[in-house]
C-alpha positions in Angstrom: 80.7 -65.9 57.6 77.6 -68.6 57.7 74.2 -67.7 60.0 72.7 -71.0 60.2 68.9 -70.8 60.4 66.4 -73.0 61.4 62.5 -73.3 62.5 60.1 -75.6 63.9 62.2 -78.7 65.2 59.3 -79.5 66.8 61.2 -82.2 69.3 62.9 -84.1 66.4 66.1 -84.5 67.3 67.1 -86.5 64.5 66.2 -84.4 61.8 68.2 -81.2 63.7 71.2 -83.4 64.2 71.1 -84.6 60.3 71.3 -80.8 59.9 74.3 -80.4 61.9 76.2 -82.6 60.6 75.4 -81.3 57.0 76.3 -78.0 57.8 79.5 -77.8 60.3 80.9 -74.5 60.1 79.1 -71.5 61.1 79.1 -69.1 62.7 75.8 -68.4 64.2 72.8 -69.9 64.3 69.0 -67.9 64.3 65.5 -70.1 65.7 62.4 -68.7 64.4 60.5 -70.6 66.9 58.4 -74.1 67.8 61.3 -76.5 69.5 58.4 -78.6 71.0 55.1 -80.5 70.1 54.3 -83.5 67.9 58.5 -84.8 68.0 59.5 -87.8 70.6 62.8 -85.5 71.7 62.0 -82.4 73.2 64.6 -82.3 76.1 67.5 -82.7 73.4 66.3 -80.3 71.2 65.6 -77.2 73.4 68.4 -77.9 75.5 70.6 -77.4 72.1 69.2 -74.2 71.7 70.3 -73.0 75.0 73.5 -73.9 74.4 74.3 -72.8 71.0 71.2 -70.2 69.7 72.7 -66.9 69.3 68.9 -65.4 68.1 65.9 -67.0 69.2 61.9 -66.3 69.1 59.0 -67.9 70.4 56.6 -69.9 68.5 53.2 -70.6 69.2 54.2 -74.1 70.6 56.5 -72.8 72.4 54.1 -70.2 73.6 51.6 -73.0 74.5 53.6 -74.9 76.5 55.3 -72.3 78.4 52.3 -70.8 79.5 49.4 -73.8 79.7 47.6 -71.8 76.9 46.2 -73.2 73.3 48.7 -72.9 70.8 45.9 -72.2 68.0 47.2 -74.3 65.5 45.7 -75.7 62.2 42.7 -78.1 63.0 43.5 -81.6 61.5 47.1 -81.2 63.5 45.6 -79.4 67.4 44.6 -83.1 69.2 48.7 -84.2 67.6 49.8 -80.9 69.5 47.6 -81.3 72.8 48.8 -84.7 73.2 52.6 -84.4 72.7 52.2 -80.9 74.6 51.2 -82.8 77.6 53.6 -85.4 77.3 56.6 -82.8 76.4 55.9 -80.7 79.4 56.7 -84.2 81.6 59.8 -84.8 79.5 61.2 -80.8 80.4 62.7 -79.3 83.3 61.5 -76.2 84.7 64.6 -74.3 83.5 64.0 -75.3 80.0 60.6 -74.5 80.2 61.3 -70.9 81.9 63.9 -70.6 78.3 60.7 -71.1 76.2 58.5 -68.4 78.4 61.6 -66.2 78.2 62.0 -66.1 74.7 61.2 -62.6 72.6 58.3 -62.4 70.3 60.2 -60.7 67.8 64.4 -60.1 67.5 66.7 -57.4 65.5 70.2 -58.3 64.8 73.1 -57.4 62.4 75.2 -59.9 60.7 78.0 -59.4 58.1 76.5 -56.0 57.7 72.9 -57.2 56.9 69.9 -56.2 59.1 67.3 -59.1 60.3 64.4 -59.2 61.4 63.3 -62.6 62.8 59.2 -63.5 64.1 57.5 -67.2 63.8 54.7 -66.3 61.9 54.1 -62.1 61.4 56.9 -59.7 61.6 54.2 -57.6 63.4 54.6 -59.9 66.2 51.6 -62.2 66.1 52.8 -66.0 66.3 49.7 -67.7 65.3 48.9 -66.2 61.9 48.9 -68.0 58.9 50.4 -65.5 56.2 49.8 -66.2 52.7 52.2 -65.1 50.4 49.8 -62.3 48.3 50.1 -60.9 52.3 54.0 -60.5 52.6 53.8 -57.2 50.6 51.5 -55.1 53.2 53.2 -57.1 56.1 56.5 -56.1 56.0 55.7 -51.9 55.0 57.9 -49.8 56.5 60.0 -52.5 58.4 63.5 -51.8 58.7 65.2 -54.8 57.5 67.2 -56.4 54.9 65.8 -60.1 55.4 63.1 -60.9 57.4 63.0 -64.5 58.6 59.4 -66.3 59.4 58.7 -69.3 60.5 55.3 -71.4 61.4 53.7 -72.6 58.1 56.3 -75.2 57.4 57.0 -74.3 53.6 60.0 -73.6 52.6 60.3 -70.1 50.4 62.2 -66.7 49.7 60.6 -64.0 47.9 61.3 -60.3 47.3 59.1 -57.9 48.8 60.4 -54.3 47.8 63.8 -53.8 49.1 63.8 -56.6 51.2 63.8 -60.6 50.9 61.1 -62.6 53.3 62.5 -66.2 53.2 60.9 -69.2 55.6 63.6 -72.0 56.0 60.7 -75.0 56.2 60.4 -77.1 58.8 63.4 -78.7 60.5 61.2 -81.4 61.9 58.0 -82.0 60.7 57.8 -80.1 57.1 54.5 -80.0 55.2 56.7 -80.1 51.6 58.4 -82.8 51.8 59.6 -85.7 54.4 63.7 -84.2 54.8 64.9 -81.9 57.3 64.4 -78.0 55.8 66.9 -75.2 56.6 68.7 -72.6 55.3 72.0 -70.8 55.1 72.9 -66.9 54.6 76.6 -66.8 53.3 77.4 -63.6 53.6 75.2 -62.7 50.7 72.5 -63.9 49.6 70.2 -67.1 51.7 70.5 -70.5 50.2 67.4 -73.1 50.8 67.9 -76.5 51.8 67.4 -80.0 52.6 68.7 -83.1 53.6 67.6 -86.4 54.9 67.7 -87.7 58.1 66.9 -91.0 60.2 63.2 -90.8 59.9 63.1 -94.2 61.3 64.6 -93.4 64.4 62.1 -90.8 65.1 59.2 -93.1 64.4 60.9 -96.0 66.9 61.1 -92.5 69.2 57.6 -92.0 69.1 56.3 -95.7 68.8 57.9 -96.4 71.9 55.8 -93.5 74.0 53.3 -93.2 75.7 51.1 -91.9 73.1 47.6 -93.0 72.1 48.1 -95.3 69.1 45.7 -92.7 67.0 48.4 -89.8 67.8 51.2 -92.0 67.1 50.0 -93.2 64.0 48.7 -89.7 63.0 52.2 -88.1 63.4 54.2 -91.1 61.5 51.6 -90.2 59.2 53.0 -87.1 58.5 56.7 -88.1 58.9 56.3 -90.6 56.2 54.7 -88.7 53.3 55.2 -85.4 51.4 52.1 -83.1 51.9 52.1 -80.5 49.9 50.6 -77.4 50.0 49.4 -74.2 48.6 51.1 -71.0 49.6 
């Protein structure tokens, strides 16, 4: 049995689709939120979701956009996010923007025996906190899980935190460690990190060909086209 998980697509298609056809068999597939901003695909990407998500939460972006609201993100990367927002919410139909309202802050599920717990940025719920990881320890007291699953910083990691394991998959779309498509995989037994390459090119004609400023676009190939990495 394989749970296929991914977070923050963030409307690149390519980079999700590089995933799929990495990883062809499984068996289910966890989101742990942000399908839209920044990405030229938006439409492709949630409408995968809805058709093939068996646990989903909301990100912030998601948030955002479903509900005309800020999405609170990191500074040098909010006027990237307003503008594609806007742009996204032309590019999405109101049923898939009712999915992204509709989606749970926070989800439970069993599978192959193992308990999950799966939030974007806090298990506690809030989607636009930045969590170091000297704060996993006193987040996660008391929380009645095996493997709880974050999102939202866009760093790939797994760490054990008493009883249980806290992993973040990366970023599918727009990772801040690297320029490939992060994931991961739980095989019945333990989570395995990855990463694979994808079309970046593709994206980048995507985005060059939209309506975008020219500062946004260049801002957000930027990022596509060069490993930043950070501190966790």
């Amino acid at each position: 049995m394989k749970l296929l998980i991914l977070s923050d697509i963030h409307g690149n298609y390519p980079a999700l689709q590089a995933i799929l056809d990495a990883e062809k068999n499984w068996n289910k597939l966890a989101f742990l939120g942000d399908v839209v901003d920044y990405g030229p695909n938006p439409r492709e990407c949630v409408e995968f979701l809805e058709a093939f998500a068996d646990y989903v939460v909301q990100g912030n972006h998601d948030h955002a956009l479903g509900y005309g609201v800020d999405c609170k993100s990191r500074g040098d990367f909010h006027d990237m996010a307003v503008a594609t927002r806007a742009w996204h919410k032309r590019l999405l139909g109101q049923k898939d923007i009712a999915y992204l309202k509709a989606m749970p802050i926070t989800e439970t599920f069993i599978f192959s025996a193992h308990k999950f717990l799966i939030a974007h940025a806090s298990p506690r719920g809030d989607m636009f906190r930045y969590l170091s990881r000297s704060e996993l320890a006193d987040e996660v007291q008391n929380i009645d899980a095996e493997f709880v699953l974050l999102g939202h910083t866009h760093c790939q990691f797994q760490q054990k935190t008493g009883k249980l394991w806290v992993v973040n998959p990366g970023s599918v779309g727009l990772a801040r460690d690297g320029t490939q498509a992060c994931y991961a995989v739980f095989d019945s037994e333990r989570i395995i990190l990855r990463r694979v390459e994808y079309d970046r090119q593709r994206t980048i004609t995507d985005l060059e060909h939209s309506r975008l400023e020219s500062q946004i676009k260049k801002k957000l190939i930027n990022v596509l086209t060069r490993s930043l990495v950070e501190s966790q």
